[in-house]
N, C-alpha and C positions, 0 to 999 in steps of 0.2 A: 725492612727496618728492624731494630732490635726489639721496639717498642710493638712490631705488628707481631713476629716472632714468640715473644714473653705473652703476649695475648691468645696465640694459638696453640701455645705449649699449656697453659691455664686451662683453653678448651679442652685439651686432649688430657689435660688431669682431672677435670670436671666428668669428663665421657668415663672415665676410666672406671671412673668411681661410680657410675650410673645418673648423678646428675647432672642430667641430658638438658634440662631450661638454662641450667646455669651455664655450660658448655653451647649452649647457642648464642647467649649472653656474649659471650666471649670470644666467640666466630665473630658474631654481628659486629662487635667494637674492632678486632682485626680487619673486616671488611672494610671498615670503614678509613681507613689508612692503607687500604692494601695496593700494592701494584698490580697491573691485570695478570702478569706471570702468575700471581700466588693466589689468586681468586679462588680460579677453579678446585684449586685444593681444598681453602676454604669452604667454598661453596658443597664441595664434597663433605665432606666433615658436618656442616650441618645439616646435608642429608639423612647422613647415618645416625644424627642426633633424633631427627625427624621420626627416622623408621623405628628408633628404639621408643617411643612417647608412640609409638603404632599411628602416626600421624601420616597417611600415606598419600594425601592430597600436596603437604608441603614436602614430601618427601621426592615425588617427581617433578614438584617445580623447582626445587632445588636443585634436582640431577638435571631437569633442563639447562637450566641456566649456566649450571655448572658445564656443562656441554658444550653448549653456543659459547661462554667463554674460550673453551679450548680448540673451537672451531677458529676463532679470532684471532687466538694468536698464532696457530698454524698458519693460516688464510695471509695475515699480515705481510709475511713475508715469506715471499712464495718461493725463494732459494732454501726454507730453514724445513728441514723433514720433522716428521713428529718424531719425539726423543721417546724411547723407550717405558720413562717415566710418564710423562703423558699417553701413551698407547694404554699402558697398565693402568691408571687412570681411567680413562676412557672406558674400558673393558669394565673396570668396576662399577663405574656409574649404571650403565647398560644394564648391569646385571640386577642392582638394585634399582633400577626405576621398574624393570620387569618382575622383581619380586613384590614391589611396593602395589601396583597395578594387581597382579593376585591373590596379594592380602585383600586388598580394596574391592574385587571381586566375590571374594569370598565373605567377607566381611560386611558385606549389603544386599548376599544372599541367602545371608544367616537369619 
């Protein structure tokens, strides 16, 4: 919708800027109208807000989530391959939940 859109473009200006609470703010109100197609992006987006706040516990539950979301709608229907956009997606996520996990590591062996 235009209205979930104009809230994650906010996000993504809030991120831009570094204020990442305000940009979660703004994730959180697009989620909450969102369609499950746009979730995962979402859901993404406020990972990355996560790991910039070096908050790396909501950082992989976000990337979970966001994950199992794009499992969902692959899964959904089982004639539709994963688009491009979601592979690269995916690939992102992975990466940071794996970089968040050795922050989080190092970070409580310090």
């Amino acid at each position: 919708s235009l209205e979930q859109t104009t809230l994650k473009n906010k996000g993504n200006n809030a991120f831009h800027y570094g204020n990442y609470q305000e940009a979660i703010r703004f994730y959180d109100a697009a989620l909450s109208i969102s369609s499950p197609i746009s979730s995962p992006y979402l859901l993404s987006n406020k990972s990355a807000a996560f790991y910039n706040l070096q908050d790396f516990d909501s950082t992989i539950h976000h990337c979970d989530l966001a994950l199992s979301q794009l499992i969902k709608l692959v899964s959904r229907d089982q004639t539709t391959k994963q688009t491009q956009d979601q592979k690269t997606l995916e690939q992102k996520l992975h990466v940071r939940k794996g970089e968040a996990l050795i922050r989080k590591t190092l970070f409580s062996e310090a």
